[in-house]
Residue, then its C-alpha position, 0 to 999 in steps of 0.5 A: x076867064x078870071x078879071x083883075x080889078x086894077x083899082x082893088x089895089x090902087x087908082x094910079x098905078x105907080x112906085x109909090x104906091x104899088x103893092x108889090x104882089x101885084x104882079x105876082x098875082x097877074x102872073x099866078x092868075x096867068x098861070x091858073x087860067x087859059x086867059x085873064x083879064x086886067x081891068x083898068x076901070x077908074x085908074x088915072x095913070x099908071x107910070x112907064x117903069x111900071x107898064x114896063x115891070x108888069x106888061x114888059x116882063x110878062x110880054x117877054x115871059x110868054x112870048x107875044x102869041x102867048x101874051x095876045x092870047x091870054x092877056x086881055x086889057x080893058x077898059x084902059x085909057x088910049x094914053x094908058x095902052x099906048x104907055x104899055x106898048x110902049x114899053x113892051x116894045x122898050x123891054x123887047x129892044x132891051x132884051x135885044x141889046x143885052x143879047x148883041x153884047 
């Protein structure tokens, strides 16, 4: 299992200051390994639009039993894995709507 250290890029996770590869490089890493794991030690706060960008997107990528399976969160705030599911729940009723219409 390859860890990614959140606070490597930044302490609160939001537009203003999120390095752009950061999802590219949960995913690479998701792609390389049978499981990763996303370390939010010493991060304060990350932003809906973001949980929604990184976990919403990889949720609908992989599909929940994919996701559960290989995505481990750690050491994240209640506040923070309330937030992101959340809005993995957001992008799936998103994704729902857009399919209705």
């Amino acid at each position: 299992m390859k860890t990614i250290p959140l606070n490597s890029y930044c302490n609160v996770i939001s537009e203003s200051n999120m390095p752009a590869n950061l999802y590219a490089d949960i995913k690479k890493i998701q792609e390389e390994n049978d499981k990763i794991q996303i370390a939010f030690s010493h991060i304060s706060t990350i932003t809906p639009f973001l949980a929604k960008q990184i976990f919403g997107k990889l949720y609908l990528e992989l599909g929940a039993k994919k996701f559960f399976s290989t995505i481990d969160i750690k050491n994240a705030t209640h506040e923070i894995e309330l937030l992101i599911k959340i809005e993995i729940q957001n992008s799936i009723d998103e994704k729902c709507y857009q399919l209705v219409w």
